[in-house]
C-alpha positions as CSV (number, residue, x, y, z in Angstrom):
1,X,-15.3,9.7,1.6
2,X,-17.7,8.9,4.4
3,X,-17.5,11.2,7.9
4,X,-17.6,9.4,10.7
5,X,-20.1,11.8,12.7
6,X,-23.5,12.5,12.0
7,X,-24.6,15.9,10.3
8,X,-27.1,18.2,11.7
9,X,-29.4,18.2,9.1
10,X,-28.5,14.4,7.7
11,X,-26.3,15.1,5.0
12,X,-23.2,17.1,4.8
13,X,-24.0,20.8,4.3
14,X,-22.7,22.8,1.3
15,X,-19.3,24.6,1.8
16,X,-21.4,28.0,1.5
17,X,-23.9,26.6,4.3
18,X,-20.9,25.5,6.4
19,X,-19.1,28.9,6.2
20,X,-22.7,30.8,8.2
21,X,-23.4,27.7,10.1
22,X,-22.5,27.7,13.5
23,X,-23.0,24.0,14.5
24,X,-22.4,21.5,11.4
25,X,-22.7,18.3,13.4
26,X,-25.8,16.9,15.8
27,X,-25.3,18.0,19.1
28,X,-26.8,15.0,20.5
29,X,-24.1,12.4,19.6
30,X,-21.3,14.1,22.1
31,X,-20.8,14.1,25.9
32,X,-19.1,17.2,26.2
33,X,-18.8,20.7,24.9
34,X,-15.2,20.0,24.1
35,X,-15.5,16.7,21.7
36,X,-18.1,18.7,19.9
37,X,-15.9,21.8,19.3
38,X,-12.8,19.0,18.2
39,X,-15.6,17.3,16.1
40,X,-16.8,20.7,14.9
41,X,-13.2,21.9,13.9
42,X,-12.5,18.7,11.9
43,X,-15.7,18.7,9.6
44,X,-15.0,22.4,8.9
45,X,-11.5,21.0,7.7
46,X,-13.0,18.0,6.0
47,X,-15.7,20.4,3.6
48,X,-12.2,22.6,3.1
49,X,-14.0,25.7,5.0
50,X,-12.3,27.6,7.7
51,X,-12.9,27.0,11.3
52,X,-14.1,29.1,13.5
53,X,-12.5,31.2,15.9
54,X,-13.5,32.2,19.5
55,X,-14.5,35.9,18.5
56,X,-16.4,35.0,15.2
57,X,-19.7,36.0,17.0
58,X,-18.4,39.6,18.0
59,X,-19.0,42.6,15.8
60,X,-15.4,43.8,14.5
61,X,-17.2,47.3,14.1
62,X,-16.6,49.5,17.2
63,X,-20.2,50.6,18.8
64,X,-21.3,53.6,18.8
65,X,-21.4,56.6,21.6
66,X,-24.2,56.7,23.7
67,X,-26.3,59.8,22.6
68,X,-25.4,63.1,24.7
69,X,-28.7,64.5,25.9
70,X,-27.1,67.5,26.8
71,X,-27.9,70.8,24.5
72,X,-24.1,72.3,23.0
């Protein structure tokens, strides 16, 4: 089955690839930042990989305490 967008690097990327990718399709093709992310979402659902959500690119780790300069 043919997809009706063109891929970012010319063919469709592995599911592996497409899970760390961030950006599947060619930017260049859309007008708007908001038909590429509809676009974006449907490839990830047409190579069967999950799409990403709005907090992907934020650590899930808490950071740590700045360092107390003070002596105890």
């Amino acid at each position: 089955m043919d997809y009706k967008y063109r891929w970012k690097n010319g063919a469709p990327p592995t599911r592996d690839e497409a899970a760390r990718s961030q950006s599947l399709l060619d930017e260049s093709q859309f007008e708007s930042a908001e038909d590429r992310k509809l676009a974006e979402d449907t490839a990830r659902k047409h190579l069967g990989v999950p799409t990403r959500v709005p907090d992907d690119d934020h650590s899930v780790l808490p950071s740590a305490a700045p360092p107390n300069n003070e002596a105890l």
